[in-house]
MARKOLSE-286946 format. One line per 4 residues: number of its first residue (from 1); for each residue x, y, z of C-alpha. Coordinates in steps of 0.5 Angstrom, whole numbers, padded with zeros to 4 digits. Layout:
% MARKOLSE-286946
NUM = X/Y/Z ~ ...
//
This chain:
% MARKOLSE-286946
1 = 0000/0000/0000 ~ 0006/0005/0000 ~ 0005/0011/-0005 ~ 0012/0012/-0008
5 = 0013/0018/-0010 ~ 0018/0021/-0014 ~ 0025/0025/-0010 ~ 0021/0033/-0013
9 = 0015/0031/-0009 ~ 0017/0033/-0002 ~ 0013/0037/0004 ~ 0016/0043/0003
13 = 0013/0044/-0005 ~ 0007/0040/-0004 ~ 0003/0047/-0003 ~ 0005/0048/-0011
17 = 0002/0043/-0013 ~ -0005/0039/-0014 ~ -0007/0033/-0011 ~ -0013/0029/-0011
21 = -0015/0022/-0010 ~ -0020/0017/-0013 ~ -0024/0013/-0009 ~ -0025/0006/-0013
25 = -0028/-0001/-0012 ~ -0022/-0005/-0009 ~ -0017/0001/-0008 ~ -0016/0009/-0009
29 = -0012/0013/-0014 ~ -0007/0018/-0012 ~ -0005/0023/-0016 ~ 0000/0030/-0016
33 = 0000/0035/-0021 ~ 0005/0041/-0022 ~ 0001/0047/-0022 ~ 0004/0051/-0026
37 = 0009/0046/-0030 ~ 0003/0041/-0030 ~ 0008/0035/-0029 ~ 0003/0029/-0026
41 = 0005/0023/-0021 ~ 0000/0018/-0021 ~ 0000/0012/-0018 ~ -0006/0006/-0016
45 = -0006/0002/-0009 ~ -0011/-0004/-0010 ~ -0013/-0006/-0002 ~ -0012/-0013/0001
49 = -0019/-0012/0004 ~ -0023/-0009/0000 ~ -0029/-0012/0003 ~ -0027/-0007/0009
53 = -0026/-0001/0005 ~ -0026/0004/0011 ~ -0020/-0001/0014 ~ -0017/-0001/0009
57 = -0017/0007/0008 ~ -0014/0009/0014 ~ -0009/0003/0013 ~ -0006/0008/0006
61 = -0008/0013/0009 ~ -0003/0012/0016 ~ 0003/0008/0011 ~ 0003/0014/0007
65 = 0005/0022/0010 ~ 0004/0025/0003 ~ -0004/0025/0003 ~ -0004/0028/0010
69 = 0001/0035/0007 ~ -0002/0040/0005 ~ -0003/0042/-0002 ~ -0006/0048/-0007
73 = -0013/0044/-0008 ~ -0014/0038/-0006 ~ -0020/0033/-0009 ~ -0023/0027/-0007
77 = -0027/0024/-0014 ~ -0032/0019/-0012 ~ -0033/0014/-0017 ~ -0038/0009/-0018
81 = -0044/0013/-0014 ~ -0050/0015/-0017 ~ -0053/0022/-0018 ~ -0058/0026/-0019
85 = -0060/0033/-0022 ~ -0064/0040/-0018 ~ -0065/0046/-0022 ~ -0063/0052/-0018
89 = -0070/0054/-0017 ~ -0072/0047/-0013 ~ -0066/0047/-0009 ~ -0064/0049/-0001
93 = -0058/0047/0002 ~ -0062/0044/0009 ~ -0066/0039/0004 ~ -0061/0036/-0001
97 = -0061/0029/0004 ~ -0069/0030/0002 ~ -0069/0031/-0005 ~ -0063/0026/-0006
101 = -0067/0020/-0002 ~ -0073/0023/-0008 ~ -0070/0019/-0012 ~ -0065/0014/-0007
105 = -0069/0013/-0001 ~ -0064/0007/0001 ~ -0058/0012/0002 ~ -0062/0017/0006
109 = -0060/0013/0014 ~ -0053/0010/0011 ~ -0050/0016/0007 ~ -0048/0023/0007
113 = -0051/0027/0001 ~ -0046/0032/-0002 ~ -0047/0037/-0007 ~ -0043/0040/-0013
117 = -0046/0046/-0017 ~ -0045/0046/-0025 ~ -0043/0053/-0029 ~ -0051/0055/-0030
121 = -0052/0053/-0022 ~ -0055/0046/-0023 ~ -0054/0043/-0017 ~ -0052/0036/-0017
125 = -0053/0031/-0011 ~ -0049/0025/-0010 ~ -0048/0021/-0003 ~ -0042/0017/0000
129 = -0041/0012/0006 ~ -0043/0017/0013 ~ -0036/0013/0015 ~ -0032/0015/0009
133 = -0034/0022/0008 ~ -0032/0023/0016 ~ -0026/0021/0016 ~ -0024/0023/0009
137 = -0027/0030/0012 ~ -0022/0030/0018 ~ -0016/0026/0014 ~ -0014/0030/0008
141 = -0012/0038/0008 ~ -0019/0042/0006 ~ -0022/0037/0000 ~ -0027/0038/-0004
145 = -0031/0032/-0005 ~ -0033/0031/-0013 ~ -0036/0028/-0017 ~ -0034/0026/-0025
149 = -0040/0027/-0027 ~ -0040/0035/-0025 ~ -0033/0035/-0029 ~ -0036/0031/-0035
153 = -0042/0035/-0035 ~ -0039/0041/-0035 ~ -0033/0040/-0040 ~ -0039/0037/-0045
157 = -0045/0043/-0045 ~ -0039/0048/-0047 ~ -0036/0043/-0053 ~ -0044/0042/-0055
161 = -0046/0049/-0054 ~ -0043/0051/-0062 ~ -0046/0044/-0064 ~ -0052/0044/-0069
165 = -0054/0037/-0069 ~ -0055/0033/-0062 ~ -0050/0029/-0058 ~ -0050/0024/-0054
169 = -0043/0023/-0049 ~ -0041/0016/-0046 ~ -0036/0014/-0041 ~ -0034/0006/-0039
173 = -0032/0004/-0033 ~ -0031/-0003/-0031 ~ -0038/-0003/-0027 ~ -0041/0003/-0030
177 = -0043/0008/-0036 ~ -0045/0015/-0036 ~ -0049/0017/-0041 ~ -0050/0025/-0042
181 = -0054/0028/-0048 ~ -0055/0036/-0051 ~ -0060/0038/-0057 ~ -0057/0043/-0061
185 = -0053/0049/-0057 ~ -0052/0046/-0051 ~ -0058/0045/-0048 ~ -0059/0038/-0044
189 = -0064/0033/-0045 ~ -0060/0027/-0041 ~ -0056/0025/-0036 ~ -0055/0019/-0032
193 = -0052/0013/-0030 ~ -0052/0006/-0030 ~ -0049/-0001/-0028 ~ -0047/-0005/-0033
197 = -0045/-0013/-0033 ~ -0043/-0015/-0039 ~ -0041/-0011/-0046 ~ -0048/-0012/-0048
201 = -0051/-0008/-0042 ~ -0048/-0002/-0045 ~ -0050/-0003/-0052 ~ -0057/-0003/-0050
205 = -0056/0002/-0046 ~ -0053/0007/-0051 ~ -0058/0004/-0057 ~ -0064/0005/-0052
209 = -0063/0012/-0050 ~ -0060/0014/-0057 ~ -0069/0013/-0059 ~ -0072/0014/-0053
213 = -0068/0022/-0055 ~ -0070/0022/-0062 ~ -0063/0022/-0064 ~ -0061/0022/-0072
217 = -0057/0015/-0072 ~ -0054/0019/-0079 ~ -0054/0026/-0077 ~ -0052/0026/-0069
221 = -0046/0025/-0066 ~ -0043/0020/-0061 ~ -0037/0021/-0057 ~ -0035/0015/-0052
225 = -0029/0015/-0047 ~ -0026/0010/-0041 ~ -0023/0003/-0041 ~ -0020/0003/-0048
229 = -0021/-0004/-0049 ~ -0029/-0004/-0047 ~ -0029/0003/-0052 ~ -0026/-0001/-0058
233 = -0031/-0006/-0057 ~ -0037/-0001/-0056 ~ -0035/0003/-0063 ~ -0035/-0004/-0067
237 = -0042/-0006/-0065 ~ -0045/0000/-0066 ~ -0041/0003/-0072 ~ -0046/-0002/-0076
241 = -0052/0002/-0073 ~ -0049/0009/-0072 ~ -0045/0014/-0077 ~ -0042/0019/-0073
245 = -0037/0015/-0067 ~ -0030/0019/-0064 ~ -0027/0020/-0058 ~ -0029/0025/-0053
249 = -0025/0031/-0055 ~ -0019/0033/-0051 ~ -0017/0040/-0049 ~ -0011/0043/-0054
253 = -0007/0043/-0046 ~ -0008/0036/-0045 ~ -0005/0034/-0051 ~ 0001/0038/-0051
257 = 0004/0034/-0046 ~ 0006/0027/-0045 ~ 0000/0025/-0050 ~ 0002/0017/-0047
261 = 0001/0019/-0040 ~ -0005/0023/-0041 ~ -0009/0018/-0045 ~ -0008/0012/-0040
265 = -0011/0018/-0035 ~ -0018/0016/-0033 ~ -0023/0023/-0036 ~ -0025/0026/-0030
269 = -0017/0026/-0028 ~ -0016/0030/-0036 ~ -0021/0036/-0034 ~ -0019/0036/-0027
273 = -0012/0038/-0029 ~ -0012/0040/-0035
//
């Protein structure tokens, strides 16, 4: 469970940087990020007891004293949590427990519900363990608790903001999609995630949502990202239904770096760093 971080990361330059952490099944994600010249260490931990994820936290945590420093931002990504959507005229922050248990009413006694505001203020709601986000709230220096979509979703209304066809984005992960559609000019129709078993599932998903949205399969436009294997896969199958298939764009920031790098992080790393 030993984070090795390189010599140029030392407490005393630790307040330049950017860190965050990746909360995945089975272990975390630990990475660095210059704040000016961008150089990013990244290094993944796999836990022996991953059954026991709140053990196995504080275990990394105490073995490693580069995740107690100090840092210019320090963020904490929950992955693998459902979310759900408040317009600004609905929300208050004193009812989010209610408003989130709306649509989960089996997180409200286990969870804390924890809230991100997209650019046009839409209030995203999501949850994490009542356990874990205290003692993450008490261990790490001031974090800031993200989730990707609120990363995701604000990087894709701003590419689909010039668009004149509609979009639909889609993020794989091992146990999840993300699926994300806008009409014309930015405006969202869709957002929304799900869990998946099988390469099948996320056909399904893609090819339900693409109708039920009334997409055009030979005009609009599909963008996929995540898992380059599952990627692959997906583009094949559906490249027999849908014309317009490409990877989600990249900022021109991400690719002037060490393209080898980048390209293995996974998206919401990009966007959060870049």
């Amino acid at each position: 469970m030993v984070i090795r971080i390189p010599d140029t990361l030392t407490i005393g330059q630790s307040e330049k940087n950017l860190a965050s952490i990746r909360l995945e099944p089975g272990g975390l994600s630990f990475f660095c990020c210059h704040a000016v010249k961008k150089d990013l260490f990244s290094q993944r931990i796999l836990f022996s007891q991953p059954q026991n994820y709140l053990a196995s936290l504080q275990e990394c945590f105490f073995a490693n004293e580069c995740l107690a420093w100090k840092y210019k931002h320090f963020s904490v990504l929950v992955t693998n949590r459902p979310y759900t959507l408040v317009p600004e005229a609905y929300f208050e922050e004193e009812r989010k427990a209610e408003l989130f248990a709306f649509n989960f009413p089996d997180k409200l006694d286990t969870d804390h519900v924890l809230v991100n505001f997209l650019p046009d203020r839409t209030a995203l709601l999501f949850s994490l363990p009542e356990d874990i986000y205290a003692f993450c709230s008490r261990s790490f220096s001031a974090p800031e608790f993200l989730h990707p979509a609120t990363l995701f979703l604000s990087q894709w209304e701003s590419l689909s903001k010039n668009s004149l066809c509609k979009q639909m984005f889609v993020v794989l992960t091992e146990q999840r999609i993300e699926l994300v559609c806008f009409a014309p000019q930015g405006k969202l129709l869709l957002a929304n995630s799900f869990e998946v078993k099988s390469s099948h599932d996320r056909v399904y998903y893609v090819l339900y949502v693409w109708k039920q949205e009334g997409f055009d399969q030979l005009a609009d436009r599909l963008f996929i990202a995540g898992d380059s294997v599952g990627c692959g896969e997906l583009r094949q199958t559906l490249s027999l239904y849908l014309r317009h298939i490409n990877p989600v764009p990249l900022s021109s920031d991400a690719y002037l770096r060490d393209e080898n790098i980048w390209k293995e992080l996974p998206l919401e790393i990009v966007y959060l760093f870049s």
